[in-house]
C-alpha positions as a printed NumPy array, in Angstrom:
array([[  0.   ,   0.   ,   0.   ],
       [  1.787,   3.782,  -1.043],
       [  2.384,   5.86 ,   1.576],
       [  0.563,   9.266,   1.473],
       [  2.405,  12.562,   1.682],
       [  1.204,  15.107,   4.067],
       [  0.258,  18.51 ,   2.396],
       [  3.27 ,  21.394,   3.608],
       [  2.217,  24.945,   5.173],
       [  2.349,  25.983,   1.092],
       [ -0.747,  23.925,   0.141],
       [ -2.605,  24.891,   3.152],
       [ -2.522,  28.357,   1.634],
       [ -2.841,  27.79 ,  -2.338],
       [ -5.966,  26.081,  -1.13 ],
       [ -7.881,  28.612,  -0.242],
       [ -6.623,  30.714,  -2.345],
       [ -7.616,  28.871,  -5.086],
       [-10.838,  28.256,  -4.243],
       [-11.371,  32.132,  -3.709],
       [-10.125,  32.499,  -7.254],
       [-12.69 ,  29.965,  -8.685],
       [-15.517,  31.437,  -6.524],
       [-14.564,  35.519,  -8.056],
       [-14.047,  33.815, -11.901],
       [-17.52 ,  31.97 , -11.211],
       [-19.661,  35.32 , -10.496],
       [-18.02 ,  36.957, -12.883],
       [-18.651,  34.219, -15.072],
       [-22.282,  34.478, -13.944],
       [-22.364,  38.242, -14.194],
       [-21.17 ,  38.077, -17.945],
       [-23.723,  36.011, -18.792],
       [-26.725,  37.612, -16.728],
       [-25.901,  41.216, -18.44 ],
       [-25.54 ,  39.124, -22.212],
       [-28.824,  38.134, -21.3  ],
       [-29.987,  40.935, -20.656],
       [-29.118,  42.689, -23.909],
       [-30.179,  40.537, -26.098],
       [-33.484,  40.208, -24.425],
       [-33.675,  43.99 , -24.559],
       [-32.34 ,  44.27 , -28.35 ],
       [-35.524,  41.713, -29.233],
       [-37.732,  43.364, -27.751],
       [-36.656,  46.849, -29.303],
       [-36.162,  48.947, -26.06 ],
       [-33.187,  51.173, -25.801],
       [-33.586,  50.992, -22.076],
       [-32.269,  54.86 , -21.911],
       [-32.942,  58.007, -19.831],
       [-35.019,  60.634, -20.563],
       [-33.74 ,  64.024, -20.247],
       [-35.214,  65.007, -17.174],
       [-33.871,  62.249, -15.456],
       [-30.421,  63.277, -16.702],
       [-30.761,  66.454, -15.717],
       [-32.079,  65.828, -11.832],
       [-29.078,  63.516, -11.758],
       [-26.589,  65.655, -13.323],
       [-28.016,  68.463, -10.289],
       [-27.734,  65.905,  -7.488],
       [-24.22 ,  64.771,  -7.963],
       [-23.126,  68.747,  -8.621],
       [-24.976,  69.287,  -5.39 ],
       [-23.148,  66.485,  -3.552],
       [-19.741,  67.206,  -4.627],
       [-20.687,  71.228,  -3.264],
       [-21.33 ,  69.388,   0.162],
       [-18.268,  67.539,   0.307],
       [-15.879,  69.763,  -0.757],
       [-17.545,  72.685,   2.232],
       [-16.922,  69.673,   4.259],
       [-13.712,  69.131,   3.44 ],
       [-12.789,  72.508,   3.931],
       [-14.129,  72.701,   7.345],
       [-12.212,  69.774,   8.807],
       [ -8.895,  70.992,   7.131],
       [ -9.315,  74.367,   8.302],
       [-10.201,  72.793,  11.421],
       [ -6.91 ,  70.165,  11.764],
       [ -4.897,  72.878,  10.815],
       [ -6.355,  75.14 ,  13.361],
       [ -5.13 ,  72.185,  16.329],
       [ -1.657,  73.307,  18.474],
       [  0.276,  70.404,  19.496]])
């Protein structure tokens, strides 16, 4: 009867290591295929699936807005840091 060999401290890492890397290359496997799906389900039924202008717009607004906030935010806690004596 052979004798078996014991896995060394190196395969006790490649394996999980490999099986992360064939659980990310499944989903995106799966993801690749889902969105595929999608667009050809979307070409057949003759939908461009876009925006309408409005909705561009109120976006376009919100994300202005939001960058506004953060950068008065930003300049308050710099202003504020630099403000500390140590």
């Amino acid at each position: 009867m052979p004798r078996l060999r014991r896995a060394g401290p190196r395969a006790a890492i490649r394996r999980p290591v490999a099986a992360a890397t064939a659980m990310v290359l499944g989903l995106l496997t799966l993801a690749y295929a889902r969105l595929h799906a999608w667009e050809t389900r979307a070409r057949e039924e003759d939908r461009d699936g876009g925006y309408s202008t409005e909705t561009v717009i109120v976006t376009a607004l919100l994300v202005i807005l939001a960058l506004a906030v953060i950068g008065i935010i930003g300049r308050a806690l710099i202003d504020k840091a630099n403000s500390i004596d140590l």
